[in-house]
Every structure is written in structure tokens, then in C-alpha cells.
N, C-alpha and C positions, 0 to 999 in steps of 0.2 A: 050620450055616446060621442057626440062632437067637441062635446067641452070636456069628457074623460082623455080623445084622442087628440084635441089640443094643446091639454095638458100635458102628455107623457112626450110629445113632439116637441114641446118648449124645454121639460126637462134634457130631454135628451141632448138639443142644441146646446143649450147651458152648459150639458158634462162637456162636450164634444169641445166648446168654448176652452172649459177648462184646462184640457188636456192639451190643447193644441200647441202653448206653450210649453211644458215641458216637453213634449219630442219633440219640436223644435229645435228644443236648447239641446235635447239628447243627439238630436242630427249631428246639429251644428257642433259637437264635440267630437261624435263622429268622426267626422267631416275632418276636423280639426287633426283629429289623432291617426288616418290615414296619413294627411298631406305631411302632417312632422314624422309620420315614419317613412314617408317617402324620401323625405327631405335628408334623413338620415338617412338610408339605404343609398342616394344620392350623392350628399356630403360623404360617405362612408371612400365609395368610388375613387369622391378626389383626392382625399388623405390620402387612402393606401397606391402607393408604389410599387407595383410588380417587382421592378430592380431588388427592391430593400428585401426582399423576401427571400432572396439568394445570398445567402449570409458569407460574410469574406469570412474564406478559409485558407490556415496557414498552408504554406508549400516548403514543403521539406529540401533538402539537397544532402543527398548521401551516398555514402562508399556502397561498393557492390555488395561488401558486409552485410548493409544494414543499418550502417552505424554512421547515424545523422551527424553531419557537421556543421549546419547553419539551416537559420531559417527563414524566412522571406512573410510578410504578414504586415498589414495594418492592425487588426487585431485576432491575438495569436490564440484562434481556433481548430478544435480538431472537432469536427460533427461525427455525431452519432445517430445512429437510428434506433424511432422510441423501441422497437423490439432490441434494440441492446441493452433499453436502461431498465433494472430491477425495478418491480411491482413497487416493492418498497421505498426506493428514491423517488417515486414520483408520489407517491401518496404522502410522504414527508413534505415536499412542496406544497400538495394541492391544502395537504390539513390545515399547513402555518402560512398560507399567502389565500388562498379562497377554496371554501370548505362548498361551497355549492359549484363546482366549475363543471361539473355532468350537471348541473339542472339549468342553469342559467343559458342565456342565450348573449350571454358579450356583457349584458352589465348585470350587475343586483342589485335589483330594485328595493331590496330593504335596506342596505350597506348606503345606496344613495339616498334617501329620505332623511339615516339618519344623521349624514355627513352633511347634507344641508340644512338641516335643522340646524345643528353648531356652529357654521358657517355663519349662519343668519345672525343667530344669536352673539359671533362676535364679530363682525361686520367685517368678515376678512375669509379668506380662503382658509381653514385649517386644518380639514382632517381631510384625506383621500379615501376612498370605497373600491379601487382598482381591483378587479379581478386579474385572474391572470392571463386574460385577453384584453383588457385593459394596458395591461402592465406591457403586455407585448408589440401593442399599438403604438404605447408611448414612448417604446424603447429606439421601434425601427421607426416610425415615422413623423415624432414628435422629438420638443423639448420638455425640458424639466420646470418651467417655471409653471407657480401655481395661478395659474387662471382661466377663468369661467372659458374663456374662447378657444385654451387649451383640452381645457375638460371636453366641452362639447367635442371637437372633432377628436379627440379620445373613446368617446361613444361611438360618433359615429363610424369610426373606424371597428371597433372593437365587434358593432354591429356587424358590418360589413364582412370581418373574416367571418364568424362565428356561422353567415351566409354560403361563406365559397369553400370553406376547410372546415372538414371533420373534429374530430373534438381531439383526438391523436394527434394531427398534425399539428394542432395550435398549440399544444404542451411539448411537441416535439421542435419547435421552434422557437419555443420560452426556453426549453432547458438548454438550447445551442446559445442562444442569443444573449443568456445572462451575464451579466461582469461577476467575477468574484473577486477583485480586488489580483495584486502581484503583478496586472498587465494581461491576466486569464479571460476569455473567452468561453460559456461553455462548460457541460459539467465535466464534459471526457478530459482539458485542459486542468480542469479542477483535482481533478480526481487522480491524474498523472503528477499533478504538481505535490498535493499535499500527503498523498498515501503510497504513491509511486507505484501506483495498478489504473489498468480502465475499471470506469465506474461500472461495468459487468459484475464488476468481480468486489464491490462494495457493501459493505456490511452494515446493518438497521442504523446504528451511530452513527457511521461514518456519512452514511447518504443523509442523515439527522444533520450533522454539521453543515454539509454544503447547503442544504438549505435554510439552514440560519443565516448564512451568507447574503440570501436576496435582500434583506430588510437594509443593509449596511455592510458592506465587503470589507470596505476598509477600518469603520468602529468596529466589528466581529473578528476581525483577521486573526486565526486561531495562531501566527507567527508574532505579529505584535503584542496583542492582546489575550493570551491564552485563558486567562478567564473570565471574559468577557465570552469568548467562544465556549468556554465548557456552559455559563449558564442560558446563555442561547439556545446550544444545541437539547439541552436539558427542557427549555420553552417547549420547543420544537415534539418533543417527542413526548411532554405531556399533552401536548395537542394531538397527538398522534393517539393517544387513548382515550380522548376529548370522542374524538371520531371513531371512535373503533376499529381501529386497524391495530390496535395494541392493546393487549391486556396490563390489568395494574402488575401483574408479576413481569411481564415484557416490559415495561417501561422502566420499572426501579432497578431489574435486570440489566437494563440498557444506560439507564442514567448514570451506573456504578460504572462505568467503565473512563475510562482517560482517554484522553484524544486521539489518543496510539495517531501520532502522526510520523510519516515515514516521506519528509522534506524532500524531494528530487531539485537536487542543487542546478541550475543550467550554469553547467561550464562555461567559462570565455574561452573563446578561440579566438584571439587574434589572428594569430599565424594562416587561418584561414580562408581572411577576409580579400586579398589578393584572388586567390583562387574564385571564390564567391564571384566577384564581380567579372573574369572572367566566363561563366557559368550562364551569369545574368546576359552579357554582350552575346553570349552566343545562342540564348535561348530565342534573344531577340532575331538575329541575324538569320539563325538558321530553320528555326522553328517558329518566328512571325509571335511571340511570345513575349511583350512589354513586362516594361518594370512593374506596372502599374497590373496586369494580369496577375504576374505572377505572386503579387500582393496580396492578390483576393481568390486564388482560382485553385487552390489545395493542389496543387504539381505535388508529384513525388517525383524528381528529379535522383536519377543513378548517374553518379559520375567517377571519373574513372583517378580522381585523386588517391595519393599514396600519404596517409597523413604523417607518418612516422618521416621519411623524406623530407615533407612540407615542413616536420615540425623545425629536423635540423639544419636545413638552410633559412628557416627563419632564424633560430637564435645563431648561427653564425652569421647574419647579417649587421649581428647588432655588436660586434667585435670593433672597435675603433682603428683598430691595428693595422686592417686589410683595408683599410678608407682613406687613401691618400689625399689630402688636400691643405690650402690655406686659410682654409676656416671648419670649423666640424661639422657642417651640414652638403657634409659629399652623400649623391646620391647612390642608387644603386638598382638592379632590377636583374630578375634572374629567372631560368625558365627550362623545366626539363622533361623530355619527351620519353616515353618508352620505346625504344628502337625496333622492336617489332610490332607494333601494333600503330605507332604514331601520336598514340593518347599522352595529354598533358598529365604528367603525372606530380607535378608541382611548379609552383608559380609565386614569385616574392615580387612583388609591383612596386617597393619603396623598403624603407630599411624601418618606418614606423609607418606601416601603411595601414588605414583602416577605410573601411567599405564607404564607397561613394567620393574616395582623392585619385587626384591620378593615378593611375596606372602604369606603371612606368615599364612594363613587359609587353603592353601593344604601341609604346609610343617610339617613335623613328629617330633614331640616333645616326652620325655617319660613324660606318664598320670600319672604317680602318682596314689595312692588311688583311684584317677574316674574311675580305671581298676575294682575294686572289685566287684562293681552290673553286670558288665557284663560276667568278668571271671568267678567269683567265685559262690556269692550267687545268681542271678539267676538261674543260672544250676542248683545247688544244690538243688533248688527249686523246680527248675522241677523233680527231682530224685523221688521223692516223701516218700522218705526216712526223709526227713527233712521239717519243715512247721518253720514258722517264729521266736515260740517261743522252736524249738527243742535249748539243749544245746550242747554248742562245747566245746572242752577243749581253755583252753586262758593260755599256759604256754611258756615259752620259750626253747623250745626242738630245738635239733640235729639233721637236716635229712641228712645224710650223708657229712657233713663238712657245711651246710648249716644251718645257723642261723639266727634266726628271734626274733627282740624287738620289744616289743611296744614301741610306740614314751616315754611315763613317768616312762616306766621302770618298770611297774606295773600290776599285771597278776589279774586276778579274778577266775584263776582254772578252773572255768567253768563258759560262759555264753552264754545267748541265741543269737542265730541269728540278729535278733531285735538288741539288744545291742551291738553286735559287730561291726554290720554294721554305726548304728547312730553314734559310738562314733571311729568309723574308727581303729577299734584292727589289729593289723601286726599280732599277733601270730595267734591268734584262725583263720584267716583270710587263712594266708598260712595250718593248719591243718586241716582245711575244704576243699581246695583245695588237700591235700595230700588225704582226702578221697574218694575225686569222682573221682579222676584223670583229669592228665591232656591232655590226652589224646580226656576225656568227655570234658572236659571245650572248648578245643581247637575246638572242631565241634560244639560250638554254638558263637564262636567267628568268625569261617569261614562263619556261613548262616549270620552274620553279616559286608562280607566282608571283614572281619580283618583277613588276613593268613598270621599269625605270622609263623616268622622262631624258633621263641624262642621256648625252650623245657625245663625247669627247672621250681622251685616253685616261683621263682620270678614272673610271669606271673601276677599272685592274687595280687602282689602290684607296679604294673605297671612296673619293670625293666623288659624292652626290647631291645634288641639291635640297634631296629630301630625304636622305637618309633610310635606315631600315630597322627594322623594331627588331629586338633580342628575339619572341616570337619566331620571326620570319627566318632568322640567322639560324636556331635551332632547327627548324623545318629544314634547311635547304642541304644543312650539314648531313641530317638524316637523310640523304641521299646516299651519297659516302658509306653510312654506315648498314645498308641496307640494298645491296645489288643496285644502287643504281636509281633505287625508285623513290618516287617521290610521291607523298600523301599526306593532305591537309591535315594538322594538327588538328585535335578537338578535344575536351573537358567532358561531354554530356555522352553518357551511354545509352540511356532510355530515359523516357520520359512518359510518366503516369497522370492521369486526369484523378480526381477526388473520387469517382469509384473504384480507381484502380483498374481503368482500360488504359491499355498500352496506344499513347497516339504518335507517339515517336521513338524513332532510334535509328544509334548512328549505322551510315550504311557508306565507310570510306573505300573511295576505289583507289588506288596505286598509278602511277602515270610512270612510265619509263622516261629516266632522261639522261642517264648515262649507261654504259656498259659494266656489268661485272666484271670484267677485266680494268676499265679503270677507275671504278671504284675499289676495286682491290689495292691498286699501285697508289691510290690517293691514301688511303688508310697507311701503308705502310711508308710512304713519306712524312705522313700527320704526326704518326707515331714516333718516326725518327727527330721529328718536329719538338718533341715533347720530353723525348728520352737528352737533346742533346743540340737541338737548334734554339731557337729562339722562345720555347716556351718548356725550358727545362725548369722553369723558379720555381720552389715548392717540392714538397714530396708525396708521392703516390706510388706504390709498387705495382701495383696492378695493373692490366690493359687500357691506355689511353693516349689517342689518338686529337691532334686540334692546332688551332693556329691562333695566335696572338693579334691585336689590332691598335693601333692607336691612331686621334687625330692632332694636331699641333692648335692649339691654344690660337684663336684669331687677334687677341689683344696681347697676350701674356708672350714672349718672344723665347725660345726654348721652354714651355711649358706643354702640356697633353690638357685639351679639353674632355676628347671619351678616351675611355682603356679597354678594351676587350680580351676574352677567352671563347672561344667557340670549339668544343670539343665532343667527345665520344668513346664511348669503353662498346664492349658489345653486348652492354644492357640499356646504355640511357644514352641520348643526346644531349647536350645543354649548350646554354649562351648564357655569358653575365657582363654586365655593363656596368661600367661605373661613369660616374660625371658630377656637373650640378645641374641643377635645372633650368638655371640662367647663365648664360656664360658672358664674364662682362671680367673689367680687370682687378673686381674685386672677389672673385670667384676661378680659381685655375688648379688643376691639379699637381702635386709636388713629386707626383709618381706616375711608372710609368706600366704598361701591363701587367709584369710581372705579380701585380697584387692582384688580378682578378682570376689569374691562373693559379695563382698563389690557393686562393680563396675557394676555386673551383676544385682543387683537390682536396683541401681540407673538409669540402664539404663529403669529395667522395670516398674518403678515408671514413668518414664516419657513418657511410651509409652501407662501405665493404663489413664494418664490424656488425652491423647488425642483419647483413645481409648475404657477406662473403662472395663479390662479385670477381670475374675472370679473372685469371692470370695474363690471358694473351688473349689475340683474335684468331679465330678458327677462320684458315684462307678455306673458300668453296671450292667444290671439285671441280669444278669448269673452269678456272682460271692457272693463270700458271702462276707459281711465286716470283717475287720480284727480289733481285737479288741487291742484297746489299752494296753501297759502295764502297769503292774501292778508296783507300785511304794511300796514296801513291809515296811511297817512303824515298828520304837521302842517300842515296847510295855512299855508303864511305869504307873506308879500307879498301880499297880496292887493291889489289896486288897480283901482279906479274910475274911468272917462274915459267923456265923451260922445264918439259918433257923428252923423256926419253923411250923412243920403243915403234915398231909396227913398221910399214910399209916406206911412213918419211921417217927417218930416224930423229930429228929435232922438232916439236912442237911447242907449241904457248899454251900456259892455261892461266885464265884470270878467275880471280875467285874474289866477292866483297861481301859489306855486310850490307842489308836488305829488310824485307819485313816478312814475317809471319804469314801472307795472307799469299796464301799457293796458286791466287790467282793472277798474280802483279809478272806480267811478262817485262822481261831485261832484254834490250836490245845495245848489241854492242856495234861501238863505233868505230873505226878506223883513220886517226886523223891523215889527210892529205890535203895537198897545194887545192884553191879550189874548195871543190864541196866535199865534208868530208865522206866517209864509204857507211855503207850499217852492212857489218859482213854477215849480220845471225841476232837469232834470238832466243832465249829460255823462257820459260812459262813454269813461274814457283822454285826456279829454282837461281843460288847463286854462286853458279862458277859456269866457267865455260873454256871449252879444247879450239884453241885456234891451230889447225892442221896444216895452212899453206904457211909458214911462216918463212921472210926471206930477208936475206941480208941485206938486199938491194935495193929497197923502199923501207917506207918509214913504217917505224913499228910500233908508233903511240897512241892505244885505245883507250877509250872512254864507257860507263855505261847509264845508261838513261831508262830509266825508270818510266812504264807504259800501260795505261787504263784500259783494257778492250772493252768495259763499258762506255765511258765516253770517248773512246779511239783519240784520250788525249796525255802526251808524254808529257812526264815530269822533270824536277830538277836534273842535268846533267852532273856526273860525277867527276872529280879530276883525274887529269888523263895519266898513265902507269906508262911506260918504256919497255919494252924488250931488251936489254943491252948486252951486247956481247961481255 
């Protein structure tokens, strides 16, 4: 019994012996194959990037329409969601890129064994096993080169989603995230591009082709290559019966077909890259929305552009004609408002302007002349000291070392408001401003935005030291044409996030800064302006109202450095500026406003034909009309003859010729020793009954021609005799 029970004890230790190294060895693999999947689940961690998981999506910018005019993207994605992409585009994918993608968990272990085995065998990296979590790892978190150190954190990434996203999400994030060649992102971009529908709406082939796509976008490119893409897609969709998602009659069904591709060409817009950058400045400024957001953040940007507008002030920009200069690289910039609502409704920032060069509609030019209605005689206006046909003095005076010409060198002593403004006077211009101050002036040039550093009388004829952008000029005119009120220009209407929640829009409020009343009388001096002062060049039949500007060349001696128009119909605002960009004595212009007034009408001839805007300005009921001036005529013929008849039996009657205008009062004179006498006057009309006539003083009268708008008389006429 003791040597049976020794025996079965010795055997036993022996087995026990035995064993104890292989579970040893089984532990320690154990052991082994925890810690390296820790190490993965680990390593998985650091690879993936939360960020990179937010896929840059393009951001649209478009009319109220609908109708896209640019687009903003690093890479130009449109996301979908996987319930928008048909059963069958995604099973086209899973068949022809990884046929186990529901069993596996990140990688496939048979795909990799036997990728390493060939590997081995030729002592180089050569065939890849990527699933399409794989494929998705390497996309967003990796590069392309082939190596082991790549691979690995390929795994361990691939482990890693397959842990935190559903198996939907990970194929919903392969089909956004793929290239398909053209610059496409994505199958919705795909799918828009090549068949000109979303891939909702994608048929067995068609979803067949785009994922022929993955292997090679640009060898496949069913544009360059179209049959190289027929027999890919053809691959594809015998794979597709490989797995059974296809019968043999579905597939030969399917293979018969041609690529029916339906190209969705992207238009260039130039003409709308001005406005764009606009769009961008303000999304930033006002909305806290960088360039670099806007790149990756899918905005659907609403803006209030008019493209048809946009288009023809672009190609009349590009007329050499309207471009004065000594060398051909005159610039330009131009900018126009919708007068009731304030929205920019077009914008040319250079004559070949394209997205990301200057701007030349927010950069600061000196206005010239176009300063006067808003420095000067508006305010003055509003003072109520002064009404349109008050008179200013028009001399050329000394305001403390400061001197001011008129441009012809030619003074009228005194003239009205009205006429200063029409005919664009420097002197009376800056002694009207010496009257209200500029102090006054400057706080209606601030409710208009414009906070000038300047402090001198220069202000009233635009010398600033920093000038003012076309922009700004447009704005302040729409005062004028808008009761008075003033409200920030702006581009953007709304603005959408990538689901399509509303997180902005515009919400402009109006500021008062002049009265309806003389904004009325401003309008109809501008207009006189334009009909017949200073900015008559060019033709326009229709309603507009503006003022011309020029500055004097700092090197160039009778030359214009800027030329302005700043005007107004009672649908738009605009300003257009011309120049160079450097002003030096090999850059001067050879012309002088006329061509950007010129330019400004031509453009708005072309926008009445497709638009048919006013004939006139409709004055508000609250105001009164401002009456025309009076154009004060020569009196000539004048002549003298007795009457006969009535209570004195001899009288005088003068009678001459005059003007048309029923409002021109004739005052007659009577010369004597001394001063001479005014016996009477008519009003429209020309004769008149001299009753006391006597033989015994002098009987030689004169008549003199009299404004009762500016209570100022005209030329006298030669004087007639009574003679017995």
C-alpha cells in the first residue's frame, strides 16, 4: 500500500512537473496578449485626434435665391448623413474595399497574416490589409507612407474607433472623409460633381462607380479616364455578387450600362470675388467668424448681392476708355448700396480683382469735392441759419496762413448755396465751413461714421490726412437719399451653421442725422448737380442725383491723383474711385472726374435696361419742394413812350425784353443827381405805367433784373428817356 501510494504520488508530481511549463508559457502569452492590447487600446488614444474627427466642411455664400456664388473650404465637402446614403452605395464600398467590416473589430486578422507573409517574403512593405477603419485612421490621422511604425499606429487607431463609434458612424465618416479625385471631398461632393444629384438619389452603377473611386481617384477618374472607370466600376459590382447583394442577372443588368455621367461644370466667377472678400471681412468683424472658420465650419452664408448688377459693373470696369491715366494700370473701385434697406448690393475692389488682393472699396482714398454735401452744406443746412438760396461770400480770403481758390480762379463775391454747391466753389465752400465750425461739422460727419483725426478747413474740400474709402462715401451719401438717415452698410443677411440652425443675422438700425427737409433740398441740388453743374459728363435719362471729387496730383503739377462720382437714383447709392495705387511722378492721371461720372452712368444705363429704374425722385409729403433757381436775365430793348388817358392825362410806359420765368421781379429805376430812385416793381412781368411823369426832373429810367430767391439783383439795363 505504501509503495502503491508512493508510486501514484511520484507519478502525479512528474505530470504536474510536466505541465507546469506549458501554462507557464500559456500564462505568460496571456499575459503578453493583454498588455499588447492594452498597449493598443493605449497607443489607439494617442493617434486619434478628437479635432480630426470634425471633418472640414465647405461653407457656401449665396443670394436670397439660393443661388451659390462662391465657396470657402480647404477641402470642398458637403456631409451627409449615413441615413441619407442608399443601402446600396454603401454595400458597393463595403464589398470592394472590406467585405468583413460588420465582423471585424478595426483590423482583419486574416487580410493581415496574409499581408505579412508577402511582406516577409520580399523584405519590403507591399501589400496593405486596411480595412475601412483602417483606411479611415490612416486618412484622418496618419500618412501615406508604407511602414511598419505606420501600420502599427494604424491598428491601433483603427482599434481604438471601432471601441468608441458604432459601426454606422465609422462608415459614415469613411464615406465623408474620402478624396475622389477633381478636389472632391465626400460622396455628396461626388455625387453632385459627376451625376449632378445627391447621392440619395444614386442608382446601383452610379453608387458602383464612386466607389471604384477609393482604390485610385485620380487613375479611375471616370473624366480623364473613362475606361478605366467603366472597368472598375464593372470590378466593383462583380464584387457586389461575389457578396450577395447582387444577383448574376443584377450585375450583367448593371454592367450593361455606360457611365451616364451628367458633369456639373463649377462656373468661374470672377466678378464675384470682390464681393466674397467683402463677405469674409465682415463675417469676421461682425460675426467673430475667421477666415480660417469659415474654411472648415460648413456656414451657409445669405447675402444680399445682386449678381446681374455685380456682373455689369465688373465688365464695365474692364473698358480702358473710362481709365484715365499715363500708364494703363489706372486703378479703380466701386461700390453700391440698396437705398432702402442699406445692403451692399455690389462691389468691384480692382479692375482685375481676384480673392485675397487688395481691396480697393474698403481702402481710404482723399474724396475730393464729394466731402462738401456731407461736411459742409448739409450741416449748414441743418443750422437753420442758412436755407438753399441763403448767400455766402465766394472770395479768396486768408484764414490764418490758409488759402483757398477756386478751381478758374474766379470769385462771384457772393453766391447762393445752390450755386455753390452745383458748380462745386472752394472758396465760398471752405467760408461756410469757417462759419458753422468745424467743430459742428465734425459731429455730423461722426453720426456718419466718418471720425476724422483732421482739424483744419481743409475738411469742406476733402484734404484729409487719411482719407475715406468709397464704402464709407456710399454710406454717408445714403443719407441724402433716404430722409436723412443713416445705416451701416452690410453684405451678409443670415448666416447658417452646417445643420442648418440660424446663428446669425443682420439686425441694422437707422440713426438720424439730417432732416427730411434737407435731405430733400440736398437731392435736388445733387440732381441739379448732375443735370447741369459739374457732373453733367456722360448720359443718363433717368433719376440721379451726386457730386464729383477730385484731388491734385502731389508730384505731377496740374494733374488729378483720385477722381470721384458719389451719387444716387432712388433705388441705389454708389461711389467710384479711380487712381493708382502708388502715387509717385511716374503714375498721374490725364483726366479729370468726368470719367468716373462718366463710368457711373454707363453703368446705370445698363442696369435701367434690365431693370427700368425711376424717372425722377418722389419728394415726401412732409417736406416742402424746393424751388428751382432763378436764372436772372439781360434786360434789353428797353423802350419808352407816352400815354394818354385817365385822371393825369400824360403818362410813361416802359416796356423791354426779359425772360420766361414769371418769377424774375423788374425793378425800375429812376436816374437822379445823387442816388438814384427804384419808383416800383413787376413780378413776371415786362412793362410797366409810370403815372407821376414830370417835365421838371429827369425822366431817364433803367430796369434791373431781381432774384427773390437769393434777394439778389442782376445786370442793370441801359437807361430810355422820356423826351418831349
Amino acid at each position: 500500500m505504501n509503495e502503491n501510494y508512493r508510486s501514484r504520488k511520484e507519478r502525479l508530481f512528474s505530470m504536474s512537473q510536466k505541465l507546469k511549463k506549458p501554462l507557464f508559457i500559456m500564462g505568460f502569452i496571456v499575459v503578453l496578449g493583454l498588455i499588447g492590447y492594452g498597449l493598443i487600446l493605449f497607443g489607439g488614444k494617442l493617434v486619434v485626434n478628437q479635432e480630426d474627427l470634425v471633418l472640414d466642411t465647405t461653407t457656401t455664400i449665396e443670394t436670397a435665391d439660393g443661388k451659390v456664388i462662391s465657396k470657402l473650404y480647404n477641402e470642398n465637402r458637403i456631409p451627409v448623413s449615413i441615413d441619407d446614403i442608399p443601402e446600396h452605395v454603401k454595400n458597393a464600398f463595403i464589398s470592394i474595399e472590406d467585405r468583413r467590416f460588420y465582423k471585424h473589430a478595426g483590423v482583419d486578422f486574416k487580410s493581415v497574416m496574409r499581408a505579412i507573409y508577402r511582406d516577409i517574403i520580399a523584405f519590403q512593405k507591399v501589400e496593405g490589409a486596411s480595412t475601412l477603419t483602417q483606411q479611415l485612421a490612416k486618412n484622418l490621422f496618419l500618412t501615406n507612407d508604407k511602414t511598419w511604425t505606420r501600420k502599427a499606429k494604424e491598428v491601433m487607431a483603427a482599434v481604438y474607433l471601432e471601441r468608441q463609434l458604432p459601426k454606422e458612424r465609422i462608415l459614415e465618416l469613411y464615406l465623408n472623409q474620402m478624396y475622389f479625385g477633381q478636389g472632391l471631398y465626400g460622396v455628396e461632393a461626388a455625387s453632385q460633381k459627376f451625376f449632378s444629384k445627391s447621392v440619395k438619389d444614386l442608382s446601383i452603377d452610379e453608387g458602383a462607380l464612386l466607389a471604384g473611386l477609393a482604390k485610385a481617384p485620380n487613375g479611375y477618374s471616370p473624366i480623364k479616364y473613362p475606361e478605366k472607370a467603366l472597368q472598375r466600376r464593372n470590378i466593383v459590382l462583380q464584387s457586389m455578387e461575389n457578396t450577395d447583394i447582387l444577383t448574376t442577372e443584377e450585375r450583367l443588368h448593371e454592367q450593361g450600362k455606360t457611365l451616364g455621367l451628367d458633369i456639373q461644370e463649377e462656373e468661374t466667377k470672377p466678378w464675384v470675388d470682390s464681393y466674397t472678400d467683402l463677405v469674409m471681412k465682415e463675417a469676421a468683424e461682425e460675426y467673430k467668424l475667421s477666415i480660417d472658420e469659415l474654411k472648415r465650419g460648413g456656414y451657409r452664408i445669405v447675402v444680399n448681392l445682386d449678381d446681374t448688377i455685380q456682373q455689369i459693373a465688373y465688365n464695365e470696369f474692364k473698358n480702358d476708355d473710362y481709365f484715365p491715366g499715363n500708364t494703363t494700370d489706372v486703378e479703380g473701385a466701386f461700390v453700391m448700396l440698396d437705398q432702402k434697406s442699406g445692403e451692399i448690393i455690389a462691389a468691384v475692389g480692382g479692375r482685375d480683382y481676384h480673392l485675397g488682393e487688395l481691396n480697393r472699396v474698403t481702402v481710404k482714398r482723399q474724396p475730393g469735392s464729394t466731402m462738401k454735401p456731407i461736411a459742409v452744406y448739409g450741416p449748414a443746412l441743418e443750422t437753420g441759419d442758412y436755407h438753399p438760396y441763403s448767400l455766402i461770400r465766394d472770395e479768396k480770403i486768408n484764414y490764418d496762413g490758409y488759402t483757398v481758390a477756386n478751381f478758374n480762379h474766379q470769385y462771384e463775391g457772393a453766391i447762393s448755396i445752390y450755386e455753390s454747391l452745383k458748380e462745386s466753389k472752394n472758396a465760398s465752400t471752405v467760408w461756410l465751413l469757417d462759419q458753422i465750425g468745424i467743430n459742428y461739422s465734425k459731429s455730423y460727419l461722426k453720426k456718419m461714421q466718418l471720425d476724422i483725426p483732421d482739424k483744419g478747413l481743409g475738411i469742406g474740400l476733402g484734404g484729409l490726412s487719411e482719407g475715406l474709402s468709397p464704402l464709407s462715401m456710399a454710406s454717408s451719401y445714403r443719407t441724402f437719399a433716404h430722409d436723412g438717415k443713416y445705416i451701416n452698410a452690410y453684405t451678409i443677411s443670415e448666416i447658417y451653421d452646417k445643420n442648418n440652425e440660424l446663428i446669425g443675422e443682420a439686425e441694422p438700425s437707422e440713426k438720424k442725422v439730417f432732416s427730411p427737409q434737407v435731405s430733400w433740398n440736398m437731392t435736388e441740388i445733387l440732381t441739379s448737380t448732375v443735370e447741369s453743374g459739374t457732373a453733367s459728363a456722360g448720359s443718363y435719362p433717368k433719376a440721379l442725383a451726386g457730386k464729383t471729387g477730385s484731388t491734385e496730383h502731389p508730384f505731377v503739377e496740374g494733374e488729378n491723383k483720385d477722381i470721384w462720382f458719389v451719387g444716387y437714383t432712388p433705388e441705389y447709392v454708389s461711389a467710384l474711385w479711380m487712381g493708382y495705387d502708388k502715387s509717385d511722378k511716374e503714375h498721374y492721371l490725364t483726366g479729370g472726374s468726368e470719367y468716373p461720372t462718366q463710368l457711373t452712368k454707363k453703368i446705370l444705363s445698363e442696369i435701367d435696361n434690365n431693370y427700368s429704374l425711376e424717372a425722377s425722385f418722389s419728394k415726401p409729403e412732409n417736406v416742402e419742394a424746393l424751388q428751382e433757381p432763378i436764372d436772372l436775365p439781360k434786360v434789353s430793348n428797353l423802350h419808352a413812350e407816352y400815354t394818354f388817358g385817365g385822371f393825369k392825362l400824360v403818362k410813361g410806359k416802359l416796356t423791354w425784353s426779359g425772360s420766361n420765368d414769371d418769377r424774375v421781379i423788374y425793378r425800375i429805376y429812376r436816374e437822379k443827381d445823387g442816388v438814384n430812385e427804384r419808383v416800383g416793381e413787376v413780378e413776371g412781368k415786362t412793362e410797366y405805367e409810370i403815372k407821376d411823369l414830370s417835365f421838371l426832373q429827369s425822366n431817364r429810367y433803367y430796369v434791373v433784373p431781381y432774384d427773390p430767391l437769393t434777394k439778389l439783383e442782376g445786370e442793370r439795363s441801359e437807361s430810355v428817356e422820356f423826351s418831349v
